[in-house]
Biopython code that builds the backbone (N, CA, C, O; Angstrom):
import numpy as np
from Bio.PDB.StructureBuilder import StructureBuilder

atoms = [
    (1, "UNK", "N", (0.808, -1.190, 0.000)),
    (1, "UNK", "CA", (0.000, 0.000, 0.000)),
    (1, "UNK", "C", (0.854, 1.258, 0.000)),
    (1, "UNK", "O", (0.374, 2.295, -0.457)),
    (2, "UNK", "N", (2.504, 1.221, 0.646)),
    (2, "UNK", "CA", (2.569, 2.403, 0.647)),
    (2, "UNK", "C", (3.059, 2.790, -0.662)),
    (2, "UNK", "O", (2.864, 3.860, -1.239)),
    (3, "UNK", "N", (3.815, 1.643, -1.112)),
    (3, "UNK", "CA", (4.496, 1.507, -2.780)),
    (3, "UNK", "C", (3.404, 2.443, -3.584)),
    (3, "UNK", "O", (3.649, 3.494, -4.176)),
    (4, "UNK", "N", (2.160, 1.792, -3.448)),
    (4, "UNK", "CA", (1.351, 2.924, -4.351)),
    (4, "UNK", "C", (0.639, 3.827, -4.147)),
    (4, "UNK", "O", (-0.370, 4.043, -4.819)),
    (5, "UNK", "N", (1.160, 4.785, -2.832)),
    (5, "UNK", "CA", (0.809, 6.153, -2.603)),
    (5, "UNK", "C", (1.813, 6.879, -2.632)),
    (5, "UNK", "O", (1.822, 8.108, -2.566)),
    (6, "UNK", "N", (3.194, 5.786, -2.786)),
    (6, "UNK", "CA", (4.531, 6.695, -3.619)),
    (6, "UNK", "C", (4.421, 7.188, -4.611)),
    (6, "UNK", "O", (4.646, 8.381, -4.817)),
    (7, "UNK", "N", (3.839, 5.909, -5.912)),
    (7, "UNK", "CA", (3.772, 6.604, -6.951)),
    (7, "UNK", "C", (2.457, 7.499, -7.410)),
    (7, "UNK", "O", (2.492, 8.133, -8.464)),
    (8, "UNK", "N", (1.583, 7.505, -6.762)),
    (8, "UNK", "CA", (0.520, 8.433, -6.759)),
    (8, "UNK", "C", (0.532, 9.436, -6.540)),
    (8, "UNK", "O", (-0.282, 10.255, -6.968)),
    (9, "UNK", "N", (1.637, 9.705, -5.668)),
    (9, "UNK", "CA", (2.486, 10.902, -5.257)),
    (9, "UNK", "C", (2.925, 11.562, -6.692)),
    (9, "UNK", "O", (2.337, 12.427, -7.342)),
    (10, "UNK", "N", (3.892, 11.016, -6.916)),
    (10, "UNK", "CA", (4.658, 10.977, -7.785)),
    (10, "UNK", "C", (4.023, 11.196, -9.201)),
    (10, "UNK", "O", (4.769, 11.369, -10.165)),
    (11, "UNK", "N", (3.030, 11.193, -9.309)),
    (11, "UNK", "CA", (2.376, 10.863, -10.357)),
    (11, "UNK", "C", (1.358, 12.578, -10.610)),
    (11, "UNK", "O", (1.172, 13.191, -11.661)),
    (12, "UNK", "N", (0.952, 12.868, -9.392)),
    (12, "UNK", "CA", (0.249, 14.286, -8.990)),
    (12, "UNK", "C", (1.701, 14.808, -9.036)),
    (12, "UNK", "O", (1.828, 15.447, -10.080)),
    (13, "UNK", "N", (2.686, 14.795, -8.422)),
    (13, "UNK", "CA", (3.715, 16.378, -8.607)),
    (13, "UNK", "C", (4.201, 16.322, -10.230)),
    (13, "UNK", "O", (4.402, 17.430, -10.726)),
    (14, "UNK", "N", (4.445, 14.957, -11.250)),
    (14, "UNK", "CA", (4.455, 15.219, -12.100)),
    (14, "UNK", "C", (3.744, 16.024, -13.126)),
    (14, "UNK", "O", (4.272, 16.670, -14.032)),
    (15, "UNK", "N", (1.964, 15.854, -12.761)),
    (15, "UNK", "CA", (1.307, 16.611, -13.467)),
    (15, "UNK", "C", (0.897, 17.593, -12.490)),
    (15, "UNK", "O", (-0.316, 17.697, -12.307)),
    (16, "UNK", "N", (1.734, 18.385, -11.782)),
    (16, "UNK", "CA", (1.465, 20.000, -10.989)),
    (16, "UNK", "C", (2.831, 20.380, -11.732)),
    (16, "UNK", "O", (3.030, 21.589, -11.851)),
    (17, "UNK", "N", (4.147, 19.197, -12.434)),
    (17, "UNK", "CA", (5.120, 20.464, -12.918)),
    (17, "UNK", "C", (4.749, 20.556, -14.106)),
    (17, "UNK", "O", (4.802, 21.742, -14.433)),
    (18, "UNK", "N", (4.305, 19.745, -15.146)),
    (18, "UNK", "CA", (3.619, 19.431, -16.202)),
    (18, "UNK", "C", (2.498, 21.005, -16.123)),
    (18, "UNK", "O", (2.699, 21.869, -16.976)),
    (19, "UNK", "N", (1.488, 21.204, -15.161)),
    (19, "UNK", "CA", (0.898, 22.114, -15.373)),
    (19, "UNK", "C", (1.090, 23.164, -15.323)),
    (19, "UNK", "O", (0.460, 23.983, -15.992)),
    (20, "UNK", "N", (2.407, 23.582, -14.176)),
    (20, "UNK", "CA", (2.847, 24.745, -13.811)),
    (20, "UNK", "C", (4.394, 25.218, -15.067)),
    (20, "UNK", "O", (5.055, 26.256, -15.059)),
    (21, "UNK", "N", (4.491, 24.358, -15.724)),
    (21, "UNK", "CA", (5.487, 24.812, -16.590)),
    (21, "UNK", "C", (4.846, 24.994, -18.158)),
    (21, "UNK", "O", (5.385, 25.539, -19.121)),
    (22, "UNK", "N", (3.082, 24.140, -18.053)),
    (22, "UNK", "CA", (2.545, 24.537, -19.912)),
    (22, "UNK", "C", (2.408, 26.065, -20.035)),
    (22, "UNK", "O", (2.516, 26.249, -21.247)),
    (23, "UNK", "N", (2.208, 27.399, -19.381)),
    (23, "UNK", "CA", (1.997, 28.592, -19.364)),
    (23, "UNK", "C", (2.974, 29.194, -19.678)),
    (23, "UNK", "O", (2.832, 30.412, -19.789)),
    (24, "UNK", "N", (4.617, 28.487, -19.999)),
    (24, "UNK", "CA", (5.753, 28.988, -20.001)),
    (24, "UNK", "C", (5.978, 29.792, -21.769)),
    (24, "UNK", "O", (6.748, 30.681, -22.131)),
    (25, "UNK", "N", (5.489, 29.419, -22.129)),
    (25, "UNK", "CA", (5.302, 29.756, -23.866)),
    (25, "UNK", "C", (3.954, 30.270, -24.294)),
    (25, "UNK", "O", (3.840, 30.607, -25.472)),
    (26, "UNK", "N", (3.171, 30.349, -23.685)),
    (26, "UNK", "CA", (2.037, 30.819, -23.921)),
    (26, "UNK", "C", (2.174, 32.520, -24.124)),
    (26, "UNK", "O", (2.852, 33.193, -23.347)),
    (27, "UNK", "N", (1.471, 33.078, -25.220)),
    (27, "UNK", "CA", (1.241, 34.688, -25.100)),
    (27, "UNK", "C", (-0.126, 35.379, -24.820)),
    (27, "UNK", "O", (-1.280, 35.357, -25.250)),
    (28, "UNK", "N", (0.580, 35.969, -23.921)),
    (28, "UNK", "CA", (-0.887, 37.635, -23.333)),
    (28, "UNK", "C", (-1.529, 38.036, -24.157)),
    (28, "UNK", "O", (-1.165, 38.352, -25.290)),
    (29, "UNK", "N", (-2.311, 38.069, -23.820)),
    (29, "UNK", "CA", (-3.042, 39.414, -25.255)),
    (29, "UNK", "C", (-2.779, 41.201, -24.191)),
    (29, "UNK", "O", (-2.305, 41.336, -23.063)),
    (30, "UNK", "N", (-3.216, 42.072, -24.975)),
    (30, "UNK", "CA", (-2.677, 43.070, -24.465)),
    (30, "UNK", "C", (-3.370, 43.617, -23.273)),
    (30, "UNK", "O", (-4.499, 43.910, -23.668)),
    (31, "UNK", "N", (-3.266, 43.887, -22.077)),
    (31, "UNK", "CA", (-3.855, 44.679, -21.484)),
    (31, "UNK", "C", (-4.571, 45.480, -21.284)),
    (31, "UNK", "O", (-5.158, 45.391, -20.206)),
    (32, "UNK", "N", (-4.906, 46.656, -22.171)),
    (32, "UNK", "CA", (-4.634, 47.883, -22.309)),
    (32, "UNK", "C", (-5.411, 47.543, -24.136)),
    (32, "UNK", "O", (-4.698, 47.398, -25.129)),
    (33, "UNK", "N", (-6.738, 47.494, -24.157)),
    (33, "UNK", "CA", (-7.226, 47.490, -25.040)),
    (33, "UNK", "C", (-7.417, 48.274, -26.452)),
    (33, "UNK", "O", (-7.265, 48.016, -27.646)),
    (34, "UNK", "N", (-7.966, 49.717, -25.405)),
    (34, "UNK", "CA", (-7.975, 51.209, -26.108)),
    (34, "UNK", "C", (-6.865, 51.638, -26.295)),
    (34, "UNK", "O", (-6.703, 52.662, -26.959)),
    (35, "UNK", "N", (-5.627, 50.819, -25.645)),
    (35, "UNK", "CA", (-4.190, 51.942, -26.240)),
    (35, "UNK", "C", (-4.082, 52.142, -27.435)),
    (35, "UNK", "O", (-4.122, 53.364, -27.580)),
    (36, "UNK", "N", (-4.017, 51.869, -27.969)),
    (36, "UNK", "CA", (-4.124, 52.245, -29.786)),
    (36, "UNK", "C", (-5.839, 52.756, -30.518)),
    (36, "UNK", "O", (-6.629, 51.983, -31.060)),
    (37, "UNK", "N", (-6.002, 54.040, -30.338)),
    (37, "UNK", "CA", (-6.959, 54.052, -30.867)),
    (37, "UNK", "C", (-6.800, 54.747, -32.518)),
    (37, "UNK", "O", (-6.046, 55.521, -33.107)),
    (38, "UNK", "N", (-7.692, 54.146, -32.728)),
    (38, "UNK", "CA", (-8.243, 54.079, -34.649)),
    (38, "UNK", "C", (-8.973, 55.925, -34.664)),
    (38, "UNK", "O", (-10.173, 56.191, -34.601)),
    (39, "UNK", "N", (-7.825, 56.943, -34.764)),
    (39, "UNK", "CA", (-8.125, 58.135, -34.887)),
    (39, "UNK", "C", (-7.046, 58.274, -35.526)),
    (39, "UNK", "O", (-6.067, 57.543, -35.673)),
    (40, "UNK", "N", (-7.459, 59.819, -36.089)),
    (40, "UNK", "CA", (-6.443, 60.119, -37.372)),
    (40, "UNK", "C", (-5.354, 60.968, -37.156)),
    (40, "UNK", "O", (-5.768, 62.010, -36.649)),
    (41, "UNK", "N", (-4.347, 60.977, -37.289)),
    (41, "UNK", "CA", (-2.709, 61.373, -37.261)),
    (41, "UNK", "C", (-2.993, 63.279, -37.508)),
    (41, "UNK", "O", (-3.433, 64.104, -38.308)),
    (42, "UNK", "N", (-2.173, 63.080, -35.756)),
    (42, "UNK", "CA", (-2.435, 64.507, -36.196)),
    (42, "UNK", "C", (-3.285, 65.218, -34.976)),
    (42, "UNK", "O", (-2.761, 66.156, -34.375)),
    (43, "UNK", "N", (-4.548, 64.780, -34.633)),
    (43, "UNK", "CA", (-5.583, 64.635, -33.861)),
    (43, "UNK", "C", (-5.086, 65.217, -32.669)),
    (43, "UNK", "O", (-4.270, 64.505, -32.084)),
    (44, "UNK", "N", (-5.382, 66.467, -32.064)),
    (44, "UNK", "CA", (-5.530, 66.940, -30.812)),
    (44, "UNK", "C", (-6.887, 66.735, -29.770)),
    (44, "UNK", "O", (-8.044, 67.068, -30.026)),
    (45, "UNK", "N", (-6.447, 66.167, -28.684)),
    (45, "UNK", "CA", (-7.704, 66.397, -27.795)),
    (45, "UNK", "C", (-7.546, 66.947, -26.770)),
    (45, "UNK", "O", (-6.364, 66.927, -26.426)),
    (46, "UNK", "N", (-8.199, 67.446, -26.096)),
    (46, "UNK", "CA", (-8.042, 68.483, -24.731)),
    (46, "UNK", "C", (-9.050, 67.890, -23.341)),
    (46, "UNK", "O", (-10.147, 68.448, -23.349)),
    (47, "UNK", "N", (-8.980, 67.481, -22.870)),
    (47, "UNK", "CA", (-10.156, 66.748, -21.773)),
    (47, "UNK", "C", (-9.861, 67.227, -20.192)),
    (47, "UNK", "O", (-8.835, 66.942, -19.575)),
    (48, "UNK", "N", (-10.809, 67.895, -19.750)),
    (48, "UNK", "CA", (-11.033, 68.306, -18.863)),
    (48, "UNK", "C", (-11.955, 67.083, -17.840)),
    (48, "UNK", "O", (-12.647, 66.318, -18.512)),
    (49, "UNK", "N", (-11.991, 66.892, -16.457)),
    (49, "UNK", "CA", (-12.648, 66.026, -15.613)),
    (49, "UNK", "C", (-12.649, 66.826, -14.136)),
    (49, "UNK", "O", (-11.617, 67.211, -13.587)),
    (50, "UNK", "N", (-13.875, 66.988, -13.649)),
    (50, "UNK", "CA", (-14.154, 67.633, -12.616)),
    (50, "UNK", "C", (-15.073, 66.403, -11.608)),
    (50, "UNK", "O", (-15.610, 65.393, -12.064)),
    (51, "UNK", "N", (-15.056, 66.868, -10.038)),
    (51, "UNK", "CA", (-15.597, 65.685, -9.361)),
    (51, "UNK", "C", (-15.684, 66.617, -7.718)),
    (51, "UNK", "O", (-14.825, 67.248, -7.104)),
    (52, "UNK", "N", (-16.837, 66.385, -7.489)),
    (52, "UNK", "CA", (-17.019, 67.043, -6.069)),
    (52, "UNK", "C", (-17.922, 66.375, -5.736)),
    (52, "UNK", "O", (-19.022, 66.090, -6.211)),
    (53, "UNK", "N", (-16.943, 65.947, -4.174)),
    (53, "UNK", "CA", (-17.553, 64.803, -3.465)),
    (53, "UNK", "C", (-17.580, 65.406, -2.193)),
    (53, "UNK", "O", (-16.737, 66.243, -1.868)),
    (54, "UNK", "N", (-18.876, 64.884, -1.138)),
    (54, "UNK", "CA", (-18.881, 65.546, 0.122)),
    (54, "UNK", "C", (-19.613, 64.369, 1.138)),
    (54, "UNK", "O", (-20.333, 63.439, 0.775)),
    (55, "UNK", "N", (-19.229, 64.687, 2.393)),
    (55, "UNK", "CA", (-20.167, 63.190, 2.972)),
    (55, "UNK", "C", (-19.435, 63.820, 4.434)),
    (55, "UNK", "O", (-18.832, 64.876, 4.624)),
    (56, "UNK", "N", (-19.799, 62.602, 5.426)),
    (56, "UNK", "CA", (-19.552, 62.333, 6.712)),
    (56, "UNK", "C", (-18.115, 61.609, 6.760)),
    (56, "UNK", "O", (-17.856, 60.883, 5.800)),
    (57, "UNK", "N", (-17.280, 61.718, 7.649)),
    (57, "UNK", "CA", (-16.702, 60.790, 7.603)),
    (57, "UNK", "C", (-16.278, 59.797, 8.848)),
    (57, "UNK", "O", (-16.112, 60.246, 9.983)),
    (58, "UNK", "N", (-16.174, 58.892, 8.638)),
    (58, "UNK", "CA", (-16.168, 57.742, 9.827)),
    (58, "UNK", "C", (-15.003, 57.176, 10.289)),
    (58, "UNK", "O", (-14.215, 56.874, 9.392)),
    (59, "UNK", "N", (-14.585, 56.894, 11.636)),
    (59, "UNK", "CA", (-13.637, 57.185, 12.244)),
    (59, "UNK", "C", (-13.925, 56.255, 13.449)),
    (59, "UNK", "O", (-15.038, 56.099, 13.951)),
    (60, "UNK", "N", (-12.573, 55.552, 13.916)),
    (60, "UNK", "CA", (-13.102, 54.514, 15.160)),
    (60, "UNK", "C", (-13.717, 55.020, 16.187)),
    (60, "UNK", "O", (-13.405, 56.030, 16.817)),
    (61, "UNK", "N", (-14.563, 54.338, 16.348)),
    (61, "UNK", "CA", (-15.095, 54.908, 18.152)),
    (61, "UNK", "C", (-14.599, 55.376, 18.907)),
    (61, "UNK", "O", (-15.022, 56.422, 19.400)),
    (62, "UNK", "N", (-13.773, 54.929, 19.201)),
    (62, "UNK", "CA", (-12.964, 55.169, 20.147)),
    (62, "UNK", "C", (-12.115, 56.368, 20.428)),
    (62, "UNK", "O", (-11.600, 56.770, 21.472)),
    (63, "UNK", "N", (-12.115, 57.021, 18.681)),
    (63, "UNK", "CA", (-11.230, 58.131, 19.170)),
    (63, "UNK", "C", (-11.754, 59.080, 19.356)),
    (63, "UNK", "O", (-12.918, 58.839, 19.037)),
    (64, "UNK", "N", (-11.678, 60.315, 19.756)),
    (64, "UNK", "CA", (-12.150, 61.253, 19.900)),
    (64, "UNK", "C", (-12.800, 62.249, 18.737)),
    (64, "UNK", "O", (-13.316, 63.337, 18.994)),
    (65, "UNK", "N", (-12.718, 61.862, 17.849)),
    (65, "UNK", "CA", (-12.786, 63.276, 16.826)),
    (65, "UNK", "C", (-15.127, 62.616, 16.876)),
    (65, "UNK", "O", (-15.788, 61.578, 16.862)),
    (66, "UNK", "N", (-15.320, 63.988, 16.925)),
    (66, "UNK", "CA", (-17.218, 63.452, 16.274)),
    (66, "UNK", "C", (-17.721, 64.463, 15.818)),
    (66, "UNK", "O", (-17.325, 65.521, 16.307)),
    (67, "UNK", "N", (-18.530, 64.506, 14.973)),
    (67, "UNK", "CA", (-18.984, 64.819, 13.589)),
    (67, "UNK", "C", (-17.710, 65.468, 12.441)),
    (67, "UNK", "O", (-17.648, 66.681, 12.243)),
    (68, "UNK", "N", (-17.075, 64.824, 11.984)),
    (68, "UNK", "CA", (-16.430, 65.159, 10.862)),
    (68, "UNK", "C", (-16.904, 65.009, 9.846)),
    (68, "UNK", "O", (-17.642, 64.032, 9.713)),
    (69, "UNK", "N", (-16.679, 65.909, 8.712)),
    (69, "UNK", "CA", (-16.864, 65.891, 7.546)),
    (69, "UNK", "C", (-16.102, 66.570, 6.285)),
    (69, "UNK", "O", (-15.363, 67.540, 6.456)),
    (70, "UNK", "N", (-16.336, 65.979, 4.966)),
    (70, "UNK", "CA", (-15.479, 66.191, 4.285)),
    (70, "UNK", "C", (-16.004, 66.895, 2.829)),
    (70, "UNK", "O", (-16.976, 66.331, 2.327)),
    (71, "UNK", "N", (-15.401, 68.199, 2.017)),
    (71, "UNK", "CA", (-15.882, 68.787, 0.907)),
    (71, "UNK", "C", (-14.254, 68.777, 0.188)),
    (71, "UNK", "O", (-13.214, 69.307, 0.578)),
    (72, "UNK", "N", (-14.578, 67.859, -1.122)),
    (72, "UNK", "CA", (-13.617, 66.925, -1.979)),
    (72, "UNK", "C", (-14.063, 67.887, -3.122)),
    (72, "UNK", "O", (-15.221, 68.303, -3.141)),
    (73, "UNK", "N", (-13.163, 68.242, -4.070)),
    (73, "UNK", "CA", (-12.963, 68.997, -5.119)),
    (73, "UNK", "C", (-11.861, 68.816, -5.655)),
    (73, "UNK", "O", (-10.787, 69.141, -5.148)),
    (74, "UNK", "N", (-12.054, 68.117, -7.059)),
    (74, "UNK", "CA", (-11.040, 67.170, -8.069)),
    (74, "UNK", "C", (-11.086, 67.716, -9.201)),
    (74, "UNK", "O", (-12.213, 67.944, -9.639)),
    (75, "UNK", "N", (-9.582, 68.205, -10.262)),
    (75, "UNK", "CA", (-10.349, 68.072, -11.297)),
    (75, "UNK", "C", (-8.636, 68.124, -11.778)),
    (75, "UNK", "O", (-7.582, 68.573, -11.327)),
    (76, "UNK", "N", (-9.235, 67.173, -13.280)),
    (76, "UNK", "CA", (-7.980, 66.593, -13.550)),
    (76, "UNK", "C", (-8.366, 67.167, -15.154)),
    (76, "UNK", "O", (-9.448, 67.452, -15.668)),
    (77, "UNK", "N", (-6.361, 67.201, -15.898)),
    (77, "UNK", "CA", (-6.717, 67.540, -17.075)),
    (77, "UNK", "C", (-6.111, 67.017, -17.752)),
    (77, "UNK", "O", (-5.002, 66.801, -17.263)),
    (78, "UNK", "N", (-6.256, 66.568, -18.931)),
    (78, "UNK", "CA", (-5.459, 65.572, -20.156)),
    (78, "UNK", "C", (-5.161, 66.071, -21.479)),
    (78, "UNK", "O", (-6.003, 66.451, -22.292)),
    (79, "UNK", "N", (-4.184, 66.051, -21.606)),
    (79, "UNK", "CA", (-3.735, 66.293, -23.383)),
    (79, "UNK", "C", (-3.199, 65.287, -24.213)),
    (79, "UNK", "O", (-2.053, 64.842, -24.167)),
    (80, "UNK", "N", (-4.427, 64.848, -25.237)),
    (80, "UNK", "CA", (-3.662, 63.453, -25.904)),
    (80, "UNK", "C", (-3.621, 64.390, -27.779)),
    (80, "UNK", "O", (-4.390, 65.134, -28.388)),
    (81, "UNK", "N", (-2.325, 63.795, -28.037)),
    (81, "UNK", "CA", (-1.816, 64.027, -29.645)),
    (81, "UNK", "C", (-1.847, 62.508, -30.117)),
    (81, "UNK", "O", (-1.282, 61.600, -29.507)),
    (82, "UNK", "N", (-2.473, 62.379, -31.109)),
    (82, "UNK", "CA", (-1.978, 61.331, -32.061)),
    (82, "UNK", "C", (-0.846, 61.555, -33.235)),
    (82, "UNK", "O", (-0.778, 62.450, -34.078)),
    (83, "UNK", "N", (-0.277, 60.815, -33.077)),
    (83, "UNK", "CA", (0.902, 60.400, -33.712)),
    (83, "UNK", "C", (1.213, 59.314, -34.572)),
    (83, "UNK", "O", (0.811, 58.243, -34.120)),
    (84, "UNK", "N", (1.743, 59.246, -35.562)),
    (84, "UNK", "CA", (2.210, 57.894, -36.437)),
    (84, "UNK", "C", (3.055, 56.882, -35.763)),
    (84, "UNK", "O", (4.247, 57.183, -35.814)),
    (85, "UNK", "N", (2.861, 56.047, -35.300)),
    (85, "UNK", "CA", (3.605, 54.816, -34.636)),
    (85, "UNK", "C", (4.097, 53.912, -35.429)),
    (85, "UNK", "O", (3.093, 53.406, -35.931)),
    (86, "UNK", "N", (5.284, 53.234, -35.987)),
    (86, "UNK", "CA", (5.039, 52.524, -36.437)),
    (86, "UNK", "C", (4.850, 50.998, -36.138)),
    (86, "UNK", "O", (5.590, 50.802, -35.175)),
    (87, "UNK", "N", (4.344, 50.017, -36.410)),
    (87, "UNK", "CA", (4.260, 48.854, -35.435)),
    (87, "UNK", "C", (5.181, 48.298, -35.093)),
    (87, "UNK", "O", (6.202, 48.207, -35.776)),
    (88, "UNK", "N", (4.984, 47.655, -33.626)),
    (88, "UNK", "CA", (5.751, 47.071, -33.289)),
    (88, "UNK", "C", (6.270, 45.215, -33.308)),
    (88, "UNK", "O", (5.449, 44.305, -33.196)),
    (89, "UNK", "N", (7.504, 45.041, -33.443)),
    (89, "UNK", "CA", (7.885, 43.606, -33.780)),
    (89, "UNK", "C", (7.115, 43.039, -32.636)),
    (89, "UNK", "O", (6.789, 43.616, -31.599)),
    (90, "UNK", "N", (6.822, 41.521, -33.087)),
    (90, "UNK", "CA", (6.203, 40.776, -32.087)),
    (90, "UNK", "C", (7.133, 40.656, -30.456)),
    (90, "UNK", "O", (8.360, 40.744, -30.395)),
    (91, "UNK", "N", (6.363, 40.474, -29.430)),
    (91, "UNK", "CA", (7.273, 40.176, -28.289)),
    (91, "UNK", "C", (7.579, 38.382, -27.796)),
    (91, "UNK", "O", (8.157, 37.841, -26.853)),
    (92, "UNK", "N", (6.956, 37.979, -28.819)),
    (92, "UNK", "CA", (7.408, 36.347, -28.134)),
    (92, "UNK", "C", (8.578, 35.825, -28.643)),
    (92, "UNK", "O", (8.998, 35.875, -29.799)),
    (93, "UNK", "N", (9.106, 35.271, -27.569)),
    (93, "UNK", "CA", (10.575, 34.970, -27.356)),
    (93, "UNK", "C", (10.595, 33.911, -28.704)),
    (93, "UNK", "O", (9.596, 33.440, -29.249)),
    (94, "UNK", "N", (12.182, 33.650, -29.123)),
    (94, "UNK", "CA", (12.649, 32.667, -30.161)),
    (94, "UNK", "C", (12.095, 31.635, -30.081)),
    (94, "UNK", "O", (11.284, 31.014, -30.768)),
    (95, "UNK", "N", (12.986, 31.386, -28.478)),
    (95, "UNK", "CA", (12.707, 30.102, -28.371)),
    (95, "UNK", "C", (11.732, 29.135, -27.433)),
    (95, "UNK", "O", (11.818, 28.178, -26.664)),
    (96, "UNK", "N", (10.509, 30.245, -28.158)),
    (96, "UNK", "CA", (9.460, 29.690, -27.622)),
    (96, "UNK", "C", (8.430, 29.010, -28.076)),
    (96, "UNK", "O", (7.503, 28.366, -27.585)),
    (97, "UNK", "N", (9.009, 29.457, -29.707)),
    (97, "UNK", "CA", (8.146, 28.778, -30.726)),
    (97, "UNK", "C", (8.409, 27.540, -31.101)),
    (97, "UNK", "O", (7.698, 26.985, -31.939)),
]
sb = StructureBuilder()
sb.init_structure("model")
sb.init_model(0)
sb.init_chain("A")
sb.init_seg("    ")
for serial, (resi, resn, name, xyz) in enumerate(atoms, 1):
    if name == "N":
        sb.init_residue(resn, " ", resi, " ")
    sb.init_atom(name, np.array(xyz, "f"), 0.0, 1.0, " ", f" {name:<3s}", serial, name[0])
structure = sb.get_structure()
């Protein structure tokens, strides 16, 4: 009996390195979907984002501070140019194929 919970053993860590090493050649797809967007060369945009947030805020019991509160005022700004890129070579390794 124990002979064959050796190799049963043996048999599961083979297929956990078997599984943990098939991902080794495998490729990502990209992250970052919208990074390349299909607009035309050249293309200025200007984007403005504003955000005002206000509330109570909460705080352990225990300490001393009571009734706090908070008035949040955000505003963020972006400048995107499009540009000609040209593509880029693939990233999967040689010798992975």
């Amino acid at each position: 009996m124990i002979c064959a919970r050796a190799g049963g053993s043996r048999a599961v860590a083979a297929l956990a390195i078997v599984v943990l090493l098939l991902p080794w050649c495998a490729s990502a797809q990209e992250l970052e979907p919208g990074a390349y967007w299909p607009i035309p060369k050249g293309l200025n945009i200007f984007t403005v984002a504003n955000s005002f947030n206000w509330g109570d805020l909460a705080f352990d019991p225990s300490a001393p501070i009571d009734e706090a509160s908070a008035q949040i005022n955000t505003t963020a700004l972006a400048f995107t140019r499009a540009f000609n890129l040209p593509a880029a070579p693939p990233t999967r390794a040689s010798w992975c194929q």
